[in-house]
Residue, then its C-alpha position, 0 to 999 in steps of 0.5 A: x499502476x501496472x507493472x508495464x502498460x503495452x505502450x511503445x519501447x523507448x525507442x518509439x517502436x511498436x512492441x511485438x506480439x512476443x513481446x504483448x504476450x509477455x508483458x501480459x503474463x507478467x501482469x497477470x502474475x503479478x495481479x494474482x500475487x497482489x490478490x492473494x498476498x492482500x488477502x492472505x499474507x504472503x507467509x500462507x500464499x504459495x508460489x502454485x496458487x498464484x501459478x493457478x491464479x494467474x494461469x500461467x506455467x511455473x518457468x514463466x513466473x521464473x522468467x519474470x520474477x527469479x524468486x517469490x521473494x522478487x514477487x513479493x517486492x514488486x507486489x509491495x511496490x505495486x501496493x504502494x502505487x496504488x494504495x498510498x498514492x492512488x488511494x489515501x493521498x489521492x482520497x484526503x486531498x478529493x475530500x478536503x477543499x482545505x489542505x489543512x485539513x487533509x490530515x483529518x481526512x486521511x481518517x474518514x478515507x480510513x473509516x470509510x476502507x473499514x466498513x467496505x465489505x472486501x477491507x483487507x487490513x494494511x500489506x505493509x503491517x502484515x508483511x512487517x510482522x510476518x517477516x521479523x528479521x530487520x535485515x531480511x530485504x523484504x522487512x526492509x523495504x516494508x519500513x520504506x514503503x511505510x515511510x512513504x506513507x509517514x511521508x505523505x502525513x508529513x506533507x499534510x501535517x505541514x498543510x495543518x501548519x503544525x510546528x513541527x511536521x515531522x513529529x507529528x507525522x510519527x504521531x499521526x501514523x501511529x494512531x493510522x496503525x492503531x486504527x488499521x489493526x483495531x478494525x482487523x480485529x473487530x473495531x470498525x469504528x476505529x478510525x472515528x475514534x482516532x480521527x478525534x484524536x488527530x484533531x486534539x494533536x493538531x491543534x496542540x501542535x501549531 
């Protein structure tokens, strides 16, 4: 999940002390900024409280993400590692035996992310509305890595055996992000209240 793991270079030799330290200090940038910008929005999280966060000095965040723009993409990308694939996809598939019903389960993962203490609401929604230009580089690959989670809804849709995957991943997601903002403003039970919903879809999409 981490930007780089230490490991061998391609050529199979050892990394140098050099270059350990860097790969540490990007990773320590970059596990400050997916801190802040998960709790915070990346609109009220400047460049100094992650240089303070991840004690690093200015001209080495510089060195290794040349905007906060750049970090803001690789935190995005990171979110998704973790948080569509190691998390919800990995989470619907632990907790349904039935492949066919990881659609619905995708909604208990949610219930559950709601009612944790440290529940954060959705990087990709609050990076979405908090950068409105649909040509802003950050905007887009928001709408990519959101596409990449209608994309593992599709895969459960078809799972479901429903007639058509695609529309009812749409339909899923929709109610996904519903639920996601109404449990950021209060409604932990949003996700329960879907959940009845998305089963009402499927059946009357097979």
């Amino acid at each position: 999940m981490h930007a780089t793991d230490g490991g061998r270079d391609p050529e199979g030799h050892p990394p140098t002390k050099g270059a350990l330290r860097a790969s540490g200090a990007r990773e320590r940038i970059l596990e400050a900024a997916y801190s802040l910008f998960s709790r915070h929005g990346i609109r009220l999280v400047g460049i100094d409280a992650i240089i303070s966060e991840a004690d690093v000095a200015k001209a080495t965040l510089y060195h290794h993400f040349p905007s906060k723009d750049a970090l803001v993409l690789a935190f995005l990308d990171l979110r998704e590692q973790r948080w569509t694939y190691g998390w919800l996809k990995a989470e619907a598939e632990r907790t349904a035996a039935d492949p066919a019903d990881r659609a619905v389960a995708v909604f208990d993962a949610l219930d559950a992310w709601f009612h944790r203490p440290d529940y954060e609401g959705c990087s990709f929604i609050n990076t979405l509305l908090e950068i409105a230009d649909r040509d802003d580089p950050i905007h887009e690959a928001t709408v990519r890595h959101l596409a990449a989670v209608r994309g593992v809804v599709e895969r459960f849709a078809e799972q479901a055996a429903v007639k058509d995957a695609r529309e009812t991943a749409y339909q899923v997601q929709i109610l996904m992000m519903g639920a996601i903002v109404s449990a950021s403003r209060g409604d932990l039970d949003a996700a329960r209240r879907a959940r009845s919903l998305v089963v009402s879809l499927l059946a009357g999409s097979r």
